[in-house]
OpenMM code with the backbone's topology and positions (N, CA, C; nanometers):
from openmm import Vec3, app, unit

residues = "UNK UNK UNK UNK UNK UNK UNK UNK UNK UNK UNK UNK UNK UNK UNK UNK UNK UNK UNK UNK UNK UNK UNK UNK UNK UNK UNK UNK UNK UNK UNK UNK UNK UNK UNK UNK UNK UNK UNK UNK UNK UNK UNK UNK UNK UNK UNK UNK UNK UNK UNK UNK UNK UNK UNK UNK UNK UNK UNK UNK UNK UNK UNK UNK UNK UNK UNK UNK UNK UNK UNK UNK UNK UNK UNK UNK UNK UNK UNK UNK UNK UNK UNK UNK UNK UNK UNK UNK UNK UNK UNK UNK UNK UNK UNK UNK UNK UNK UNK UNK UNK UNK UNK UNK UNK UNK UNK UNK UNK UNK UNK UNK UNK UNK UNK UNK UNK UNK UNK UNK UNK UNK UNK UNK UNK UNK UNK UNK UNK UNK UNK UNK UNK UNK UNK UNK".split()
positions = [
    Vec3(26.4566, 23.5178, 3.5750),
    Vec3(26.3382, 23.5800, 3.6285),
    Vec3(26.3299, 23.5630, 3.7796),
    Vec3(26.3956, 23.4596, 3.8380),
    Vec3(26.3835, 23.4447, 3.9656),
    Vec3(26.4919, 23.4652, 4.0191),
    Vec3(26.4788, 23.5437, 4.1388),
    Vec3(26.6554, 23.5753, 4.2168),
    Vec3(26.6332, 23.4423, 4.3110),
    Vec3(26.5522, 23.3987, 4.4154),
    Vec3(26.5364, 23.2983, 4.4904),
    Vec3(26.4182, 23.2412, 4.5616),
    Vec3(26.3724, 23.1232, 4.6306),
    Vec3(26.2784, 23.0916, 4.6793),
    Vec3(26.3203, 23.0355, 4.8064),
    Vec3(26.1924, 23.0845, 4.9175),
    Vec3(26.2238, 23.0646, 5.0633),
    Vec3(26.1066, 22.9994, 5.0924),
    Vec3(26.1365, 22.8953, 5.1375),
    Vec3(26.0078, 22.7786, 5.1992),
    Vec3(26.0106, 22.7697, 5.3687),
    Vec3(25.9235, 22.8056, 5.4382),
    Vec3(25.8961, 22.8289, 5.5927),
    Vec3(25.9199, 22.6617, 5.6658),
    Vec3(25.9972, 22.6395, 5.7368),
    Vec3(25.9937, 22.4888, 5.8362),
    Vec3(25.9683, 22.5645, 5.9722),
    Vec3(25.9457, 22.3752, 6.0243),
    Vec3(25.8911, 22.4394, 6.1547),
    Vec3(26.0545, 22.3716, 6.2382),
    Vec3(26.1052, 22.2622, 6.1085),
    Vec3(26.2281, 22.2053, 6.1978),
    Vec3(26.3355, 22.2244, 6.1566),
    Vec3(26.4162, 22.3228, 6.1186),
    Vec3(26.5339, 22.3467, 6.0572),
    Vec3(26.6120, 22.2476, 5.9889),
    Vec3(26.6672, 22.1740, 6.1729),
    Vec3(26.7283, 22.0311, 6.0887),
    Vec3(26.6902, 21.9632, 6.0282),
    Vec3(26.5452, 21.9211, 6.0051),
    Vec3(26.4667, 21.7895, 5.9793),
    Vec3(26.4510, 21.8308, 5.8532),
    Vec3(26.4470, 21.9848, 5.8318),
    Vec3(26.4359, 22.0664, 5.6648),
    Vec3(26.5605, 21.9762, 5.6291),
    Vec3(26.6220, 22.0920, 5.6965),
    Vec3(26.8036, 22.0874, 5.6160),
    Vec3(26.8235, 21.9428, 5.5774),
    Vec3(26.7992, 21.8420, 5.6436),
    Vec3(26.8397, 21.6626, 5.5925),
    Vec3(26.7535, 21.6289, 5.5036),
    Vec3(26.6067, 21.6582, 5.4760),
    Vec3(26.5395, 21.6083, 5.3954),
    Vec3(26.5749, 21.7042, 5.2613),
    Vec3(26.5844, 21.8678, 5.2713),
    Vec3(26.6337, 21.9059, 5.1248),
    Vec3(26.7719, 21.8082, 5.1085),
    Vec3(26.8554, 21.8188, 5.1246),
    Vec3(27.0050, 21.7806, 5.1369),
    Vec3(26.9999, 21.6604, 5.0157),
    Vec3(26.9160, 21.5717, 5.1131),
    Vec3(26.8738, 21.4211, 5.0438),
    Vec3(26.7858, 21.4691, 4.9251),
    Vec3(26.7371, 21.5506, 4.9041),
    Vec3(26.6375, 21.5191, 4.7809),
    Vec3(26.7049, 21.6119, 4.6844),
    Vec3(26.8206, 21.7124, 4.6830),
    Vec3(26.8395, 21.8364, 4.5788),
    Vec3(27.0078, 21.7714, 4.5483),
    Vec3(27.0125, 21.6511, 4.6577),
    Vec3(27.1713, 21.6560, 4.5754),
    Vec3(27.1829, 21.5086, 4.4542),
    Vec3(27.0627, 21.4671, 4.4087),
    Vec3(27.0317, 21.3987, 4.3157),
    Vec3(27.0059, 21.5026, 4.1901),
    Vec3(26.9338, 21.5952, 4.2209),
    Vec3(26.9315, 21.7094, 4.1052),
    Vec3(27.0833, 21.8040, 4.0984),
    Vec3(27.1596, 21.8011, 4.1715),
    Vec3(27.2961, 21.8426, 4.1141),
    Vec3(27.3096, 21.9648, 4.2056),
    Vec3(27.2329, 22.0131, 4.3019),
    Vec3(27.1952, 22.1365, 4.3641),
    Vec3(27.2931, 22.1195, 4.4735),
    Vec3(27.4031, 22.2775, 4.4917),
    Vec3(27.4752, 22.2356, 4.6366),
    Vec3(27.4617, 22.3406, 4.7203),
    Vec3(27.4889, 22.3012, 4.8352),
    Vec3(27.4341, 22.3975, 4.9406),
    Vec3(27.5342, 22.5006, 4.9794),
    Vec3(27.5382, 22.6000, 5.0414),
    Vec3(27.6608, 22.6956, 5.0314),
    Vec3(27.5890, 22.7575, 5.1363),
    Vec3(27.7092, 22.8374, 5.1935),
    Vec3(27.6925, 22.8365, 5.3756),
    Vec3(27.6516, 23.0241, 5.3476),
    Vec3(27.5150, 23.0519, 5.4194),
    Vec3(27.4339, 23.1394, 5.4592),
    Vec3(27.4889, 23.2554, 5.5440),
    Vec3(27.5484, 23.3539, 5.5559),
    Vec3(27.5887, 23.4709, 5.6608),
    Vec3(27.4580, 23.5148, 5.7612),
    Vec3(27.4893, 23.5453, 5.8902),
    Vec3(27.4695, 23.6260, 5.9892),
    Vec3(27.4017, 23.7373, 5.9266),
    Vec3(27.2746, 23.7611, 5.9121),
    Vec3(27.2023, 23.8700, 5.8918),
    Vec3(27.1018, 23.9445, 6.0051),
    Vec3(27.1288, 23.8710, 6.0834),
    Vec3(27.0501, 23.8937, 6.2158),
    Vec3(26.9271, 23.8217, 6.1957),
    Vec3(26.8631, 23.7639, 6.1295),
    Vec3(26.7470, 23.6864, 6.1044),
    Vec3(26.8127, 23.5516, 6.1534),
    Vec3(26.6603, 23.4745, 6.1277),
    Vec3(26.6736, 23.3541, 6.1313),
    Vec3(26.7536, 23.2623, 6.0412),
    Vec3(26.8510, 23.1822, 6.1429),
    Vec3(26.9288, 23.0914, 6.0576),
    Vec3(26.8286, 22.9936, 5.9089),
    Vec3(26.9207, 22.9877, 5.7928),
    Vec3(26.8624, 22.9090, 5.6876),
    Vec3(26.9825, 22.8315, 5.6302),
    Vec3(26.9167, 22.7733, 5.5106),
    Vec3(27.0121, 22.6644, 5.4337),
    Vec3(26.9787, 22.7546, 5.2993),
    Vec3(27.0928, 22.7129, 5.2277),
    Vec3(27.0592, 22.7828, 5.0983),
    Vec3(27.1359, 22.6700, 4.9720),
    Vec3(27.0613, 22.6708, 4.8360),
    Vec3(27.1360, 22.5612, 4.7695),
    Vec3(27.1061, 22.6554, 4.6154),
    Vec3(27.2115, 22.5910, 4.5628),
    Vec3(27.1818, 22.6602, 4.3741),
    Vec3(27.2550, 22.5516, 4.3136),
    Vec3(27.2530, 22.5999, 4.1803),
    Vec3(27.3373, 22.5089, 4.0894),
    Vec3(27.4340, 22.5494, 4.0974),
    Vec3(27.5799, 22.4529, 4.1040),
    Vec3(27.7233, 22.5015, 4.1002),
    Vec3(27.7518, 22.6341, 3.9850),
    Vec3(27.8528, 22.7312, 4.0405),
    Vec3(27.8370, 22.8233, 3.9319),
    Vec3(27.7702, 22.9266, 3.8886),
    Vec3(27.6587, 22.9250, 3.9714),
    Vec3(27.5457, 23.0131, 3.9328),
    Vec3(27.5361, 23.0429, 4.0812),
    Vec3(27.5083, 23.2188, 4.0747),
    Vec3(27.4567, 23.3128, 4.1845),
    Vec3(27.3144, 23.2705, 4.1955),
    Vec3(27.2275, 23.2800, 4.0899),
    Vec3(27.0869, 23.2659, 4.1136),
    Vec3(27.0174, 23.1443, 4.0064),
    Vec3(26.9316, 23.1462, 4.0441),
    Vec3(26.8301, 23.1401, 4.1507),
    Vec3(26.8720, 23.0328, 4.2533),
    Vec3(26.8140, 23.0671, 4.3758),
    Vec3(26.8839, 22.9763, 4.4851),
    Vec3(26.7282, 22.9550, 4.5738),
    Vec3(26.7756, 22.8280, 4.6512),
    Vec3(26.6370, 22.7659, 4.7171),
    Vec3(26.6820, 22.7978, 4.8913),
    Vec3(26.5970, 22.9096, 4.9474),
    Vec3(26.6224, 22.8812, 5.1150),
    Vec3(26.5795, 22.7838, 5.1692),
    Vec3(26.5804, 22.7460, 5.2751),
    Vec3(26.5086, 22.7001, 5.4026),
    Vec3(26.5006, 22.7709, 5.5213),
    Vec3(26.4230, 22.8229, 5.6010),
    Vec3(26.4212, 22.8827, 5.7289),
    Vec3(26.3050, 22.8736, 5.8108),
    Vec3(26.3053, 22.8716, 5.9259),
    Vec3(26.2119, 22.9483, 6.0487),
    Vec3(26.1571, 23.0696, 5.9923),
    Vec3(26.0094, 23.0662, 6.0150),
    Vec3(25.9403, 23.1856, 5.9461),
    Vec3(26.0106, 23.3597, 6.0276),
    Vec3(26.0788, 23.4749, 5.9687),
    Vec3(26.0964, 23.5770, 6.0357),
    Vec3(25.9804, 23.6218, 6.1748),
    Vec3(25.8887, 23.6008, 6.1315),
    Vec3(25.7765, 23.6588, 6.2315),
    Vec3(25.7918, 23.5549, 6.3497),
    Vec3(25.8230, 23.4570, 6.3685),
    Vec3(25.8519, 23.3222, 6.4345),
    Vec3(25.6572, 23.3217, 6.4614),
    Vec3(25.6275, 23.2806, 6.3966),
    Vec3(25.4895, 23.2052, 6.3781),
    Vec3(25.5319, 23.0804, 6.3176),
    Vec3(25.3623, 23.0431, 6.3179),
    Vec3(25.4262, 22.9153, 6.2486),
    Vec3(25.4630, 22.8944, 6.1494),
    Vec3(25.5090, 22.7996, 6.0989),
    Vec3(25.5331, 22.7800, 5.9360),
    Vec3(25.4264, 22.7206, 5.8673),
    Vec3(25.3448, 22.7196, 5.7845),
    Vec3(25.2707, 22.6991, 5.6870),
    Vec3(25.3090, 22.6714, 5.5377),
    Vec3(25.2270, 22.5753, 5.5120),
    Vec3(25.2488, 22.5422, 5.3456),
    Vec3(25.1428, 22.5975, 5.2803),
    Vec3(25.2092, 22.6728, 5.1362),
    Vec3(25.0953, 22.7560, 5.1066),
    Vec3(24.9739, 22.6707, 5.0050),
    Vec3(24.8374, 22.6947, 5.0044),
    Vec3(24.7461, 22.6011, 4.9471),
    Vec3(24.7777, 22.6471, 4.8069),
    Vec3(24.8141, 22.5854, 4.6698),
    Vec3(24.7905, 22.6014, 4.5817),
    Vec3(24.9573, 22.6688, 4.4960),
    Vec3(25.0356, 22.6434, 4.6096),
    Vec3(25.1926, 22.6943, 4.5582),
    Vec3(25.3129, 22.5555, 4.5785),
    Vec3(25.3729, 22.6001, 4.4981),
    Vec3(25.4694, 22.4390, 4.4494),
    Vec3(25.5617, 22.5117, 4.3893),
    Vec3(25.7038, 22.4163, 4.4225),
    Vec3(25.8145, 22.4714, 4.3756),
    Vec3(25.8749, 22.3397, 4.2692),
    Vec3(25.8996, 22.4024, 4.1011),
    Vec3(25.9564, 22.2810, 4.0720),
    Vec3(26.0820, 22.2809, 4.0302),
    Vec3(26.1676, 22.1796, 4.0522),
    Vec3(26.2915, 22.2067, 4.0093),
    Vec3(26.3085, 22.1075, 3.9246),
    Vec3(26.4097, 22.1456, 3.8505),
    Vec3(26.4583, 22.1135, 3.7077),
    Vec3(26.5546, 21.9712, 3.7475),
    Vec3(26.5393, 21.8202, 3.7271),
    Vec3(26.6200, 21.7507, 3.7078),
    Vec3(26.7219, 21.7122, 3.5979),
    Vec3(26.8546, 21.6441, 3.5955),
    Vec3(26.9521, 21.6118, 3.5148),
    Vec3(26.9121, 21.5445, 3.4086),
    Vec3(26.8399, 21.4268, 3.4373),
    Vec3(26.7792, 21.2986, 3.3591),
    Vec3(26.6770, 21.2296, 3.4975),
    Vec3(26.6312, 21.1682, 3.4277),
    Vec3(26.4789, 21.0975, 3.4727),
    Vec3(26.5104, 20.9902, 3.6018),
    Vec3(26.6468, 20.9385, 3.5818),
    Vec3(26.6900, 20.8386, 3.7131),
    Vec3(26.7046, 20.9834, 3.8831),
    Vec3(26.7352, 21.0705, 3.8118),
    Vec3(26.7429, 21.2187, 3.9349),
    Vec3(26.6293, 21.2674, 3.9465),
    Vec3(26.5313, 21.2090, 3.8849),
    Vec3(26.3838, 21.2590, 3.9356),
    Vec3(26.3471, 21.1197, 4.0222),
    Vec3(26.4032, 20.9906, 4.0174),
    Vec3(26.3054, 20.8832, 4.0810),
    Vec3(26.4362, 20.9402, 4.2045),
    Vec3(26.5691, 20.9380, 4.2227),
    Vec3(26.6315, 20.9118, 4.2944),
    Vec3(26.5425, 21.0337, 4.4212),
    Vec3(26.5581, 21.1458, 4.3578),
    Vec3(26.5381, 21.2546, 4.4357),
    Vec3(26.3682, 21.2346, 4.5282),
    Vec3(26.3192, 21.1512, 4.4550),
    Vec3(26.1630, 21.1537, 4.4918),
    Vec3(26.2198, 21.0305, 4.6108),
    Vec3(26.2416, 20.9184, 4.5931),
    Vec3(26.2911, 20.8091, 4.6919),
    Vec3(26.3540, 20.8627, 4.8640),
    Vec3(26.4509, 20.9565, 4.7918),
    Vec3(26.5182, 21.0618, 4.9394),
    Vec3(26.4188, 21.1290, 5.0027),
    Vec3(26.3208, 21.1822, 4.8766),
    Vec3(26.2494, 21.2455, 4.9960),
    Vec3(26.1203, 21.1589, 5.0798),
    Vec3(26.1212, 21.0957, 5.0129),
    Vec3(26.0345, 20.9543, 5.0945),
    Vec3(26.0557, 20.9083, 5.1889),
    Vec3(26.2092, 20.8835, 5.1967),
    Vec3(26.2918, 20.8442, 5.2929),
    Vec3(26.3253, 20.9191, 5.4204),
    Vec3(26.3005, 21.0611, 5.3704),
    Vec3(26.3650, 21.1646, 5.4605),
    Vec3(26.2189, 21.2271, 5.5471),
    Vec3(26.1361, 21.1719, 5.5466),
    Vec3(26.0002, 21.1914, 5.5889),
    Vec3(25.8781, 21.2572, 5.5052),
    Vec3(25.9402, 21.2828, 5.3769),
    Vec3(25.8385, 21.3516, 5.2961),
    Vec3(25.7268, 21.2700, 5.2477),
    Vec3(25.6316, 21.2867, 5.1582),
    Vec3(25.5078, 21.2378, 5.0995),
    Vec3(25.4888, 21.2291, 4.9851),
    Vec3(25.4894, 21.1308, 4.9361),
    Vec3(25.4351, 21.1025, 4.8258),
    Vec3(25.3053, 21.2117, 4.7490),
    Vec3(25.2995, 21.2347, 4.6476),
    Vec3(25.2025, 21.3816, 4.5912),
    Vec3(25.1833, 21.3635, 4.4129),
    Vec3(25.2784, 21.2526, 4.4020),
    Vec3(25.2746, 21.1737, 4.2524),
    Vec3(25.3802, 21.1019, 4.2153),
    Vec3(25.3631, 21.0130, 4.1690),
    Vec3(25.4709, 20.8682, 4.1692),
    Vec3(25.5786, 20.9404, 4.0508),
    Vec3(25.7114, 20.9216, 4.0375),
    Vec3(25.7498, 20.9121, 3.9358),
    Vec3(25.7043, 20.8496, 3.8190),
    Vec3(25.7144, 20.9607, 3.6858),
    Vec3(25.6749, 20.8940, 3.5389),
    Vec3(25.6211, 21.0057, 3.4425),
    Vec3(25.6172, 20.9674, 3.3200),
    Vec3(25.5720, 21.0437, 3.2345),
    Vec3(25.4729, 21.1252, 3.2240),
    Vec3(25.4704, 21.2206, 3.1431),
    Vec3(25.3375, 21.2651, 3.2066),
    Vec3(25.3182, 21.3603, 3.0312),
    Vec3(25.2398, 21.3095, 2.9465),
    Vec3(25.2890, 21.3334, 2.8305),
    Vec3(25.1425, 21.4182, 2.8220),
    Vec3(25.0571, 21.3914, 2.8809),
    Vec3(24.9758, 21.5369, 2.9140),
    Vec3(25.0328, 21.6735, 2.8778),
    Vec3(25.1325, 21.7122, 2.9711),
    Vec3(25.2702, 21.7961, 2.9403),
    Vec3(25.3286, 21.8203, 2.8694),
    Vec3(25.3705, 21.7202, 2.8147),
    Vec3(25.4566, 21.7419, 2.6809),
    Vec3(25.4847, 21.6048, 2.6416),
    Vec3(25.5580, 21.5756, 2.5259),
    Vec3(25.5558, 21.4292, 2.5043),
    Vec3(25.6962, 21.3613, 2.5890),
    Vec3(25.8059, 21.4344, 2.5719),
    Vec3(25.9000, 21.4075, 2.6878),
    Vec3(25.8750, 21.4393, 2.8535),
    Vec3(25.8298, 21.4474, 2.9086),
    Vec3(25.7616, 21.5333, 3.0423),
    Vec3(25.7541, 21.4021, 3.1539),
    Vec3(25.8884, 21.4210, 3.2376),
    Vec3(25.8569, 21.2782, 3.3145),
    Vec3(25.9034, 21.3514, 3.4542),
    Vec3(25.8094, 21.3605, 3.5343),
    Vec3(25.8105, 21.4583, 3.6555),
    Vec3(25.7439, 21.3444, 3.7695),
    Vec3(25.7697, 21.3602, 3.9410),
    Vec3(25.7059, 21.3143, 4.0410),
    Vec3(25.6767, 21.4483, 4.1241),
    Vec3(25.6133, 21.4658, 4.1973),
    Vec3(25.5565, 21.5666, 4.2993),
    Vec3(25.5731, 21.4951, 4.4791),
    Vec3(25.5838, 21.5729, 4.5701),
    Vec3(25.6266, 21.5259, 4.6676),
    Vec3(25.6175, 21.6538, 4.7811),
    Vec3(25.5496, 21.6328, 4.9179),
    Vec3(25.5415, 21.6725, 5.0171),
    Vec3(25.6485, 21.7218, 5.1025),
    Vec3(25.7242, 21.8218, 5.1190),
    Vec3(25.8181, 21.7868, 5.2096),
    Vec3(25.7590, 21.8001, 5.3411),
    Vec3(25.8254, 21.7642, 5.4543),
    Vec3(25.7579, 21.7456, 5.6182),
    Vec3(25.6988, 21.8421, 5.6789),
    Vec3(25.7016, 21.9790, 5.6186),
    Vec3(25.6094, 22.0815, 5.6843),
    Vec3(25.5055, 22.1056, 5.5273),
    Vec3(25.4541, 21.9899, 5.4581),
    Vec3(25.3466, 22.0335, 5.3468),
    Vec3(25.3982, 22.1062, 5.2416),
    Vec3(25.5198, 22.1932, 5.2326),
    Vec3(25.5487, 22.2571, 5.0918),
    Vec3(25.5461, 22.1322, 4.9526),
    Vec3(25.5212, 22.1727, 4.8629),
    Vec3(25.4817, 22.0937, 4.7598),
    Vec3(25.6046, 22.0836, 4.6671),
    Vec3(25.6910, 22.0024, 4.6319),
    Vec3(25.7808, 22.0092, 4.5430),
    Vec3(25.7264, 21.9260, 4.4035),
    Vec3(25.7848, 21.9803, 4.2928),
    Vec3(25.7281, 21.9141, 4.1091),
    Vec3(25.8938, 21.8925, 4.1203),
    Vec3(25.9631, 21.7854, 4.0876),
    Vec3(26.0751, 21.7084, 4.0341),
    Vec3(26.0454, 21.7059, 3.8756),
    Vec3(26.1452, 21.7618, 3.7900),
    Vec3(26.1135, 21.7384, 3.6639),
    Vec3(26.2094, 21.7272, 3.5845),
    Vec3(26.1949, 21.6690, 3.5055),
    Vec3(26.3067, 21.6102, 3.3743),
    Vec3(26.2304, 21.6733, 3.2302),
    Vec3(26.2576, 21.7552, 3.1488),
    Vec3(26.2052, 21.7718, 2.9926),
    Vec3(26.3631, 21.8610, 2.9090),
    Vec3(26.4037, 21.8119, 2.8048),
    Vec3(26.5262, 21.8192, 2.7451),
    Vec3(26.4964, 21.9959, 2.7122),
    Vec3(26.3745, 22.0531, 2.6870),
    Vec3(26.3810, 22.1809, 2.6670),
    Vec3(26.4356, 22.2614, 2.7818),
    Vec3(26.3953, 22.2173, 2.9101),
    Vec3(26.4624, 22.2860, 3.0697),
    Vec3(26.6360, 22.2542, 3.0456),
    Vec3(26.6867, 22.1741, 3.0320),
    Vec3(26.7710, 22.1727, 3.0426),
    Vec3(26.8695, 22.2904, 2.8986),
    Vec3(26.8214, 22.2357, 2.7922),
    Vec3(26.8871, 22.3266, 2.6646),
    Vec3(26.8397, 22.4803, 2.7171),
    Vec3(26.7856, 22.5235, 2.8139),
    Vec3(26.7896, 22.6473, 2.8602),
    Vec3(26.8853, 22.6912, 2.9275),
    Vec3(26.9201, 22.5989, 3.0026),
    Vec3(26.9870, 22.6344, 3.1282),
    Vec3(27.1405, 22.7257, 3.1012),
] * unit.nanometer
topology = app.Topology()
chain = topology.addChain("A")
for resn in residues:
    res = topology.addResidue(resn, chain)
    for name in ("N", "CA", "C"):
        topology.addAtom(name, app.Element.getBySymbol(name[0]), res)
């Protein structure tokens, strides 16, 4: 259902190191972006797969970048140690805390997800549930 998602920075690099650190615990690799005449980005997917893929860029309009109120991107973890690892990187990498790693059986009874800020406010859901994966 999804071809890809593009999240606005205001710092390219400071994007590019903090995704880097937090998507290569979820298994996500980055693959090098062509010359479109736009603004340079980062781009990452799961090995193997064309889509769905996660950008990073400088907003086209070169305004600022903004995080949108009430939008969150979640991605699918391996197992539950790639949801704490990935949440830790991005802690590390300047992001924010937005919910601790852990269960969350609210959700479902397997459902063990953390939430997390990256440095320009986009909202990331880290998640682990055995049904995401038997999809994939």
């Amino acid at each position: 259902m999804i071809s890809h998602i593009c999240l606005g920075c205001a710092d390219l690099d400071r994007a590019g190191a903090f995704y880097r650190a937090v998507l290569a615990p979820l298994g996500l690799v980055e693959r090098a972006v062509e010359d479109d005449g736009g603004p340079v980005m980062f781009c990452w997917h799961l090995p193997g797969c064309v889509a769905p893929r996660l950008y990073i860029t400088t907003p086209y309009d070169d305004s600022a970048a903004t995080a949108g109120n009430g939008t969150m991107v979640a991605l699918i973890a391996p197992d539950r140690a790639a949801v704490d690892a990935a949440h830790a990187a991005g802690l590390s990498m300047g992001g924010s805390d937005a919910g601790a790693p852990g269960l969350r059986p609210n959700y479902a009874p397997d459902y063990y997800g953390a939430y997390l800020r990256d440095p320009d406010g986009n909202k990331l859901h880290l998640v682990h549930r055995a049904d995401l994966l038997a999809a994939r």
